[in-house]
C-alpha positions as CSV (number, residue, x, y, z in Angstrom):
1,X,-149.4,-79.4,-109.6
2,X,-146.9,-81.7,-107.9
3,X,-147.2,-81.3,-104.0
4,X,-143.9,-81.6,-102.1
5,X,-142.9,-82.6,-98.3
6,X,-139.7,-82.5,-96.3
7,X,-138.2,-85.9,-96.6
8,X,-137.6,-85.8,-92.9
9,X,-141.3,-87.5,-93.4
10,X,-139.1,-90.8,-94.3
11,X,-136.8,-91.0,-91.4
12,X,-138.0,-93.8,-89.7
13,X,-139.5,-95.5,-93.1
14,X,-136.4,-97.4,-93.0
15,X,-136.8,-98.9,-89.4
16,X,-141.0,-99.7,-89.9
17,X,-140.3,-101.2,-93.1
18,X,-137.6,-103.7,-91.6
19,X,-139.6,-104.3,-88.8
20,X,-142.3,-105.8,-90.8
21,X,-140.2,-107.8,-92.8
22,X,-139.8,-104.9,-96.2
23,X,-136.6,-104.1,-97.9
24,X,-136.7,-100.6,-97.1
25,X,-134.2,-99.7,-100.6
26,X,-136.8,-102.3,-102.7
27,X,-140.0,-100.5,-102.1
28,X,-139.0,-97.4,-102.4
29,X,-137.5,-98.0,-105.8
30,X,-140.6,-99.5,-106.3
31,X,-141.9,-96.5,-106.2
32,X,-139.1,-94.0,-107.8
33,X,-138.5,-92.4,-104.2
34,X,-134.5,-91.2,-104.6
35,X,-132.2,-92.9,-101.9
36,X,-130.3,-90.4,-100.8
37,X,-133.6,-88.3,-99.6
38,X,-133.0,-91.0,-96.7
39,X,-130.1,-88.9,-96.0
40,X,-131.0,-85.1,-96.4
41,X,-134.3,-84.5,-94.2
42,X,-134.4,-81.1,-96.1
43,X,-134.8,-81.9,-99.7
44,X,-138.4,-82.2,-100.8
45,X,-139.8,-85.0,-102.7
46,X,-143.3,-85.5,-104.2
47,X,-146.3,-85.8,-101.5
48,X,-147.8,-88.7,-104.4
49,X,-144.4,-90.9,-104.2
50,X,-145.0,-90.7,-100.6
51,X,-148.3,-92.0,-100.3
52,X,-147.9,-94.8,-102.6
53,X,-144.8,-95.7,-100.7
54,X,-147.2,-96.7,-97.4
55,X,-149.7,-98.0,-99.7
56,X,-147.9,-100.1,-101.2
57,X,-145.6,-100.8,-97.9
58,X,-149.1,-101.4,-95.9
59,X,-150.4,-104.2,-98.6
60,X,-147.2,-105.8,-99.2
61,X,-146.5,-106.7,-95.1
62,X,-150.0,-106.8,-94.6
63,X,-149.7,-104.3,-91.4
64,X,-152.7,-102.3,-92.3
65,X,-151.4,-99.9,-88.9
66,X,-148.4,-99.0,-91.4
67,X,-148.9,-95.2,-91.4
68,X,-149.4,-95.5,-87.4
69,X,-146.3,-96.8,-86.8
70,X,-144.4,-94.0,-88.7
71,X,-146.7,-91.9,-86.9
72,X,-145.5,-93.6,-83.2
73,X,-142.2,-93.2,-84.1
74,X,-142.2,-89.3,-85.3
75,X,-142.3,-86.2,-83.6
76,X,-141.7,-81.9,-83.8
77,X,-138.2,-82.9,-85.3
78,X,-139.8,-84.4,-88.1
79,X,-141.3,-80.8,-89.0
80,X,-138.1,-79.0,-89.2
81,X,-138.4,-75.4,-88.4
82,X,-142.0,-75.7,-88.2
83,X,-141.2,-78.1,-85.1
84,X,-138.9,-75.5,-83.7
85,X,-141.8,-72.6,-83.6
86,X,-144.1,-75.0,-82.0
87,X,-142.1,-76.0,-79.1
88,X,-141.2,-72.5,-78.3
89,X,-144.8,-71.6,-78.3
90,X,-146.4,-70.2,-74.7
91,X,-149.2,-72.3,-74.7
92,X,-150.9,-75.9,-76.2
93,X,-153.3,-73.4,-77.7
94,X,-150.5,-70.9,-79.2
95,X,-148.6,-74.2,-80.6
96,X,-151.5,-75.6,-82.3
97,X,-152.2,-72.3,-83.6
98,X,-148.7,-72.3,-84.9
99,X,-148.5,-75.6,-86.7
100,X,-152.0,-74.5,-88.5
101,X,-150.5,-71.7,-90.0
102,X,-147.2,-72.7,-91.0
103,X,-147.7,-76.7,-91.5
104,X,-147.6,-75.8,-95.2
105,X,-143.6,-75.0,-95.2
106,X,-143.4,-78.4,-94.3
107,X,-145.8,-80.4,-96.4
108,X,-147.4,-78.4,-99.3
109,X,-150.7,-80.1,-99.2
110,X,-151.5,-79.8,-95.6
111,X,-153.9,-77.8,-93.8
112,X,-155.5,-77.8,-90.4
113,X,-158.6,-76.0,-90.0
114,X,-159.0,-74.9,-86.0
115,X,-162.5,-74.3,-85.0
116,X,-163.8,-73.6,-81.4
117,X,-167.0,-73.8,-78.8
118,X,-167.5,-73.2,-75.4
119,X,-166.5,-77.0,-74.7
120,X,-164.0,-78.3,-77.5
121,X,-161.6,-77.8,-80.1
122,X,-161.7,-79.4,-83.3
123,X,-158.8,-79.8,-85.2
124,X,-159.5,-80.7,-89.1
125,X,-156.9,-82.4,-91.0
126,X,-156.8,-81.7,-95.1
127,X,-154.8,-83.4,-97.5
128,X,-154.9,-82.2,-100.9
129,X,-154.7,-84.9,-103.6
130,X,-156.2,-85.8,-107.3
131,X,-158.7,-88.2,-105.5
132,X,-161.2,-87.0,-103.4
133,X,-159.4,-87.6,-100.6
134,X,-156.1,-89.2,-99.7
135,X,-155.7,-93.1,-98.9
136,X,-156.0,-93.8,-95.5
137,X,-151.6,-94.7,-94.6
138,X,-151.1,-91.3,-95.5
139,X,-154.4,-90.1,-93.2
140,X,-153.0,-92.4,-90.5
141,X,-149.7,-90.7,-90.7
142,X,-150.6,-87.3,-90.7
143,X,-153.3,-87.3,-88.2
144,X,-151.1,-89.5,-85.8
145,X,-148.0,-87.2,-85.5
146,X,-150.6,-84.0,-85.0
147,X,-151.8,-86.5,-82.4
148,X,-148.4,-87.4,-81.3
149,X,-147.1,-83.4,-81.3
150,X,-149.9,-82.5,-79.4
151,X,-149.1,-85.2,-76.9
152,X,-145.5,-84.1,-76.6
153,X,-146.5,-80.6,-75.5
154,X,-148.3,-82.0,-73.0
155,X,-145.3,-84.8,-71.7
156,X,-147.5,-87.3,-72.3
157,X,-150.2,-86.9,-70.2
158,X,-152.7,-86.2,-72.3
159,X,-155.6,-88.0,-74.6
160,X,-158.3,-86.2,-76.8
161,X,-162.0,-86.3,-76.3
162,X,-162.5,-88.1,-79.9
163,X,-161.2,-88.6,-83.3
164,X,-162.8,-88.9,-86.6
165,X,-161.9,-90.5,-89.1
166,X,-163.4,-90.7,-92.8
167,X,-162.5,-94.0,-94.2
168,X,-164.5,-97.3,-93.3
169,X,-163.8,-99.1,-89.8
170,X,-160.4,-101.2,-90.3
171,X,-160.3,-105.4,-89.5
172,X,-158.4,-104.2,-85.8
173,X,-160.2,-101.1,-84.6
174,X,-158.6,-102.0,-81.6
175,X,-155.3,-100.4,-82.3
176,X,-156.8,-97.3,-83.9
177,X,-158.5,-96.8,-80.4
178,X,-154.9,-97.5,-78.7
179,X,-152.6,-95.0,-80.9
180,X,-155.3,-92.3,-80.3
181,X,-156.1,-93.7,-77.0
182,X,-159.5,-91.9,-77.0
183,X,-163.2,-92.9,-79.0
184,X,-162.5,-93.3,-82.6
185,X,-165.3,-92.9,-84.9
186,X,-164.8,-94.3,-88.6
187,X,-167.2,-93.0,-91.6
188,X,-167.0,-89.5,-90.1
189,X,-167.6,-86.4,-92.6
190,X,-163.5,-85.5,-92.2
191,X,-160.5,-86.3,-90.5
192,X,-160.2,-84.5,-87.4
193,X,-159.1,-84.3,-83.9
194,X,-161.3,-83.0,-80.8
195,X,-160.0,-81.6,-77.6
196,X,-161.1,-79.9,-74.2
197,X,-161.3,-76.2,-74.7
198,X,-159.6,-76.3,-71.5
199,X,-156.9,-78.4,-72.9
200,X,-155.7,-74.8,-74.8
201,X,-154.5,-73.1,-72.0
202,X,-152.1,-75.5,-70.6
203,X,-149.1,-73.4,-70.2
204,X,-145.6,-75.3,-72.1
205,X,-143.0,-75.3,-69.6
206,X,-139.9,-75.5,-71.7
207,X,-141.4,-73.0,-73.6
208,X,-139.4,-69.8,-75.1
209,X,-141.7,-66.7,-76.5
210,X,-138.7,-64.5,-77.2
211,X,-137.2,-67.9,-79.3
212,X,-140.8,-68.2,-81.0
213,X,-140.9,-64.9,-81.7
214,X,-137.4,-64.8,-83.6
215,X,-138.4,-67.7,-85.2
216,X,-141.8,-67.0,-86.6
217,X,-140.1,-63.9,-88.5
218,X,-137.2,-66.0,-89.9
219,X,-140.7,-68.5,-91.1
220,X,-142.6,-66.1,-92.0
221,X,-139.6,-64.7,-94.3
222,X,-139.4,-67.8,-96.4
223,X,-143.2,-68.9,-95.6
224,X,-144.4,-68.6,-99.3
225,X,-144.0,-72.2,-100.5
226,X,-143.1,-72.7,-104.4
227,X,-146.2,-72.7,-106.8
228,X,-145.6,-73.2,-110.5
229,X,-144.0,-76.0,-112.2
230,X,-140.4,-73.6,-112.7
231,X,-140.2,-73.0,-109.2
232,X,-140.8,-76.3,-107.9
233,X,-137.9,-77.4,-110.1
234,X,-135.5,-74.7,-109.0
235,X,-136.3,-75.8,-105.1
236,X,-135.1,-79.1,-106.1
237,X,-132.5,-78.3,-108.0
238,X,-131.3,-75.8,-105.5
239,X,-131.3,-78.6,-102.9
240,X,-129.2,-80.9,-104.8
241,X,-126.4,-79.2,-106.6
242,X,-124.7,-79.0,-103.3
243,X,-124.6,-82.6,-103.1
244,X,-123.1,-82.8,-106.8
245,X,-126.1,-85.9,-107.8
246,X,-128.3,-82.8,-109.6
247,X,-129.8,-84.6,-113.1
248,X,-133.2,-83.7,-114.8
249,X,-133.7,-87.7,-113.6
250,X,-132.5,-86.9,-110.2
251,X,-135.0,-84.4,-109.9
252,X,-138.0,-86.0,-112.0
253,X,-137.6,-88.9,-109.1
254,X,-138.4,-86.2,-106.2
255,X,-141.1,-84.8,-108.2
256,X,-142.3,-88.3,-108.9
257,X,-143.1,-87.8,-112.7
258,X,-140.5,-88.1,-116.0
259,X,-137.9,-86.2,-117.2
260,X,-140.5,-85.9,-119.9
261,X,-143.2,-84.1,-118.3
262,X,-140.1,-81.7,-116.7
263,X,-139.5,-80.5,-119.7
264,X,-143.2,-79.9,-120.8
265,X,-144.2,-78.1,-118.1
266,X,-141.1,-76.5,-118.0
267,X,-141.4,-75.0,-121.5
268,X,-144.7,-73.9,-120.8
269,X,-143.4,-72.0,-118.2
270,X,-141.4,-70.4,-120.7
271,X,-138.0,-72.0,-119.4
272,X,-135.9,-75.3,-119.4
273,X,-134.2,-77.4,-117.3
274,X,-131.2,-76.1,-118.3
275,X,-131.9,-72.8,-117.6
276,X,-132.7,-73.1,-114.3
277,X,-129.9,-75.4,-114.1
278,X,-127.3,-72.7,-115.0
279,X,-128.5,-70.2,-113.1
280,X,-128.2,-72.1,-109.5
281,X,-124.7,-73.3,-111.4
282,X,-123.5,-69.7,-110.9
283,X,-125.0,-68.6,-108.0
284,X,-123.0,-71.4,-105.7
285,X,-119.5,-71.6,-108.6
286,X,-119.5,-68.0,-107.1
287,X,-119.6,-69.1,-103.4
288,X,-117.1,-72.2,-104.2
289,X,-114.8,-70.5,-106.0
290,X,-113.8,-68.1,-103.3
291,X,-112.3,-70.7,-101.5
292,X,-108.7,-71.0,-102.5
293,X,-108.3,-74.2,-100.7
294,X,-111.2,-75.9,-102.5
295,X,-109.8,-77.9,-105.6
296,X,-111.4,-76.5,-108.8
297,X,-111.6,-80.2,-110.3
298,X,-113.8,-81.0,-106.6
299,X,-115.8,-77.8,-107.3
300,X,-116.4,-79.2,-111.1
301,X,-117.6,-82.6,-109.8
302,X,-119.7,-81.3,-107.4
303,X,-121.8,-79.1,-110.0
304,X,-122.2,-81.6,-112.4
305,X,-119.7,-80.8,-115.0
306,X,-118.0,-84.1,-117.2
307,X,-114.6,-83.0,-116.3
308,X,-112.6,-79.4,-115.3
309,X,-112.2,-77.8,-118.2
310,X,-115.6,-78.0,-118.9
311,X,-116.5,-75.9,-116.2
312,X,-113.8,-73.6,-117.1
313,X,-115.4,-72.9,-120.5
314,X,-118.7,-72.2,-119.4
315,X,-117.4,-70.5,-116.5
316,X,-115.4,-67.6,-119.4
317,X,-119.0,-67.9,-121.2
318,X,-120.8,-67.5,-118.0
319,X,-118.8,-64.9,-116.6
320,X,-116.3,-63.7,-119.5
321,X,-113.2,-64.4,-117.4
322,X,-111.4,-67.2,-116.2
323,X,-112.0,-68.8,-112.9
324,X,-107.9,-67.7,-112.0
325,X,-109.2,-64.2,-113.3
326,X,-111.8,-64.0,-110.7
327,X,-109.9,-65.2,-108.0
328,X,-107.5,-62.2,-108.8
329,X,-110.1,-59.9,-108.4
330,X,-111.2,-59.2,-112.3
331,X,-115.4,-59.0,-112.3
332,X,-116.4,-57.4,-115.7
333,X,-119.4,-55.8,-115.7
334,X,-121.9,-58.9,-117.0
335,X,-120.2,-60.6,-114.2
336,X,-120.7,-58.4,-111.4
337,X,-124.6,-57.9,-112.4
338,X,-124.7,-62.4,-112.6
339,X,-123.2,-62.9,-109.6
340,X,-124.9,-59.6,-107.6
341,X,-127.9,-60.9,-108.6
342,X,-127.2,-64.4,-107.7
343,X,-126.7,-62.8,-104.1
344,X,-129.6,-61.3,-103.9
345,X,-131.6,-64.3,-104.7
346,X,-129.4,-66.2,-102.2
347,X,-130.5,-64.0,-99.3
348,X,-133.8,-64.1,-100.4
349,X,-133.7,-68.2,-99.6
């Protein structure tokens, strides 16, 4: 199963890429990474077009520190709402507590395992993956914004007791000891971060425990990330047909696989692309369509449809009245059960 990430991972690709002399647009077509996820930190794309972009990015420039430097450069915005619960936490204990449990709204293939003695903490990083463990830019990137979020709590002034890392000691350990600023041991058993037990009750100033407590309900509310091939297409597709540039190619390139294998898993799930397709179609033609400013050949455009009357026909098949009809206030009775359901789902999201 495809894992997926915020593309709020990529925001400062862009800036690392250029500053190590990469085309930041070449490499990530290189890879099949969509352009516009540049531009929408929310839309997911496909944890494996991710790591091959800094694998590819680290070998090309020859800046083996590649996933570091994204790592320097990122922070709790980077996690969306999961940075949001964090910050608002009471304690450096509470927030680390929080990013464990909710990391996986961000990146679907992430967990942190939280274990405790008398004297330390150990933070254990996981990256699920087909090999038996991810390649080290995308280790180097994770680990290093924990390291970095951790850090921010603190304002800075704050270093670990150790980190562990599994792969084999780089040519410059040097800078591995400077991001983490603390002893770095290479060849370990996992990837992992150690800190002062005392270290967890450092209270968080800015810190807002009536915020965090709002929040964690509205996360724990849409917490349950999407599992099967069906539902990981609808998140997608979801995502984009608001930006009018939803294709089965569109979305093959943030799952990183071919329009192909969309379909075949897709029909194993006992649905199609189209389906799925036409549903989120009427949930937001709904939405649009009460506007009576918005233009109906805009609203067309915008849902993917060759020209207006297109959408007009399948909007009297959809619906069995005419978008004018609706606007009037006509809702026969297959209708009113499309679009009440469509509402339901929509305050599900």
């Amino acid at each position: 199963m495809t894992d997926l990430i915020r593309s709020a991972s990529l925001t400062y690709y862009p800036e690392v890429a250029r500053s190590v002399g990469l085309d930041p647009k070449q490499m990530m077509r290189k890879v099949g990474l969509p352009l516009a996820c540049l531009e929408k930190p929310d839309v997911r794309i496909a944890v494996a077009g991710l790591r091959r972009l800094l694998e590819i990015s680290a070998e090309a420039s020859g800046a083996e520190d590649f996933g570091l430097r994204l790592a320097e450069r990122g922070g709790l915005t980077n996690l969306g709402p999961v940075g949001l619960i964090v910050r608002e936490q009471a304690t450096i204990g509470d927030a680390i507590e929080a990013l464990s449990r909710f990391i996986h709204v961000h990146h679907d293939g992430m967990r942190l395992d939280v274990t405790r003695d008398k004297k330390s903490v150990t933070i254990t990083m996981h990256l699920r993956g087909r090999r038996p463990r991810a390649p080290r830019q995308s280790i180097d990137m994770a680990l290093g914004s924990v390291h970095r979020i951790i850090r921010s709590l603190f304002g800075g002034n704050w270093r670990p007791l150790e980190v562990h890392l599994h792969y084999p000691p780089p040519r410059d350990r040097k800078r591995c000891r400077e991001f983490f600023d603390c002893p770095v041991t290479f060849n370990a058993d996992g990837d992992a971060i150690v800190l002062s037990a005392h270290d967890m009750g450092r209270r968080i100033p800015s810190a807002h425990p009536l915020v965090a407590s709002y929040l964690r309900k509205r996360i724990e509310a849409v917490e349950t990330r999407p599992a099967s091939w069906d539902e990981k297409v609808d998140e997608v597709v979801r995502s984009l047909l608001s930006s009018g540039e939803c294709t089965v190619e569109r979305v093959a390139e943030h799952l990183a696989c071919t329009r192909r294998t969309i379909h075949r898993h897709l029909a194993a799930c006992g649905t199609s692309f189209s389906e799925i397709l036409d549903a989120r179609r009427a949930e937001l033609v709904i939405q649009l369509i009460e506007d009576p400013g918005r233009q109906l050949s805009a609203i067309a455009e915008q849902l993917g449809f060759s020209a207006q009357s297109a959408m007009a026909r399948w909007f009297r098949h959809r619906f069995g009245c005419s978008i004018t009809e609706w606007r009037r206030g006509v809702r026969p009775a297959v209708a009113r059960a499309d679009a009440e359901g469509g509402e339901a789902r929509a305050a599900r999201v």
